[in-house]
N, C-alpha and C positions, 0 to 999 in steps of 0.2 A: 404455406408455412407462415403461420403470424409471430408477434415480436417477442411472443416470451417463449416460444421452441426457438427460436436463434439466441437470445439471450443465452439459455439454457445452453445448448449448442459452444457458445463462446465460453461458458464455465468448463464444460468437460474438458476441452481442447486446453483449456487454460493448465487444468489439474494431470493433463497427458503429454504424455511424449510425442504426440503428434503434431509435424509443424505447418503441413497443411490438408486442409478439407475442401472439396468443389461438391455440393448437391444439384442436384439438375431435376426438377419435376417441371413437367408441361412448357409452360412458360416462363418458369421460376429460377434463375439460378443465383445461386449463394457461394462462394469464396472464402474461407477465412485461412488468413496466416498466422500465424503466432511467432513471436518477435524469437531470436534465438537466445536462448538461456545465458552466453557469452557475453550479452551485453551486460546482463545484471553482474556478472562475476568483475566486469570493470567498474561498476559503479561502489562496488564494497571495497577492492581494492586500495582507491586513493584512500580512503578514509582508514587503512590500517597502517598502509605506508604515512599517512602524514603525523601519526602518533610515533611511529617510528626512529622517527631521524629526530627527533626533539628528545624522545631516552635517548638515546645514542653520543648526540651534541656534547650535554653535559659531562659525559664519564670522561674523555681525556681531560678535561680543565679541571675536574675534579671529584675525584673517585667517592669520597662519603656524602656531598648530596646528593648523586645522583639516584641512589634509591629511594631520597627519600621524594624527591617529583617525582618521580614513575611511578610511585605507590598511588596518588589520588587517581590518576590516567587510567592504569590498567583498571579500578571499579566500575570508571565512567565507561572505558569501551569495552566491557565486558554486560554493563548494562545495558547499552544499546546495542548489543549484540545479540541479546534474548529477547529482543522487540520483534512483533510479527506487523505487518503493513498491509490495510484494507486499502486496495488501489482503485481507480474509477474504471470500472467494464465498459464505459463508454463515455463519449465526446459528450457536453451539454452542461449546464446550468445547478449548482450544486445548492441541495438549502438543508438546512440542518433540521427541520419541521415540520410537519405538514400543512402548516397556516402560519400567515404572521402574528398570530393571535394564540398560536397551540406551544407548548412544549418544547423543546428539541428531544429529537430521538433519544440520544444518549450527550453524555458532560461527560470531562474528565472525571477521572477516580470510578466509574458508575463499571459495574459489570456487566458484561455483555455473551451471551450463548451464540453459540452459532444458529444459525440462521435468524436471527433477531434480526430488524431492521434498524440502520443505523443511519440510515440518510434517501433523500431524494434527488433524483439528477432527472432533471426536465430536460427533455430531448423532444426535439420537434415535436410542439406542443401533446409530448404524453411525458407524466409523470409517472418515473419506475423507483421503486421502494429495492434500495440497496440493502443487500441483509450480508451480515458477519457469516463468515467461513469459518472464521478462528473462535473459541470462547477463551473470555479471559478478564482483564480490567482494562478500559480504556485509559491510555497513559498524558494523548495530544490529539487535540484536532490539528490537522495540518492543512487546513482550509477554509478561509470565512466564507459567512452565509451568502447566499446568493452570487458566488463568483463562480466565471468558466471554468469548464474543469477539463482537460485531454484523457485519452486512453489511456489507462498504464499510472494514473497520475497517485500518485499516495493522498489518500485521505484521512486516518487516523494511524495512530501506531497502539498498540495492542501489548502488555503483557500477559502472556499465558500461564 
């Protein structure tokens, strides 16, 4: 099995309800887990609870502004709410180019198709071409050129 049927492999599992796989050929065996859905549902929470209690605050001290703060809030976190997240499929070294000399894949504002590539992450000296899942407008890089990058890690955010 070489790296880009496990790759492959980590996308389906990704896009499935499935939370573990064991392959076994010859000599070969491969493992993968997939994190439980539950953690992501803690990581959205805080951030609806903390817009929360800040509308809330205001209305006993004072009933007529407090609609008028909540008005800017509820745009902000309903806009980040329709943001979709290209996250890193693996551990390694992130660069937004192909060369120090080339382009970047994509810039904010720029649209992006699914399966476009949108970056590279160097992983024990192989360079794999990250490509979009989602099509849409790129909104944020949420990572400079050539830094580490973990599993799981959000790398751009996406309007669809």
């Amino acid at each position: 099995m070489d790296f880009k049927q496990i790759q492959e492999l980590i996308k389906m599992i990704n896009k499935s309800n499935i939370s573990e796989l064991s392959i076994e050929q010859d000599k070969f065996k491969i493992t993968i887990k997939q994190k439980e859905s539950e953690v992501q549902q803690i990581v959205t929470v805080p951030a609806v609870t903390a817009v929360q209690p800040v509308a809330v605050a205001p209305q006993p001290v004072a009933a007529a502004p407090a609609p008028a703060a909540a008005a800017p809030a509820a745009p902000a976190a309903a806009a980040a709410s329709n943001l979709i997240t290209i996250k890193s499929p693996m551990i390694g070294t992130f660069y937004r180019s192909a060369g120090p000399d080339k382009p970047p894949f994509v810039n904010v504002g720029d649209d992006v198709a699914q399966g476009k590539v949108v970056c590279i992450i160097e992983a024990m000296k192989l360079f794999n071409e990250i490509e979009s899942e989602v099509s849409g407008k790129i909104v944020k890089v949420l990572v400079d050129d050539a830094s580490p990058v973990e599993y799981d890690q959000p790398l751009f955010l996406v309007e669809p």
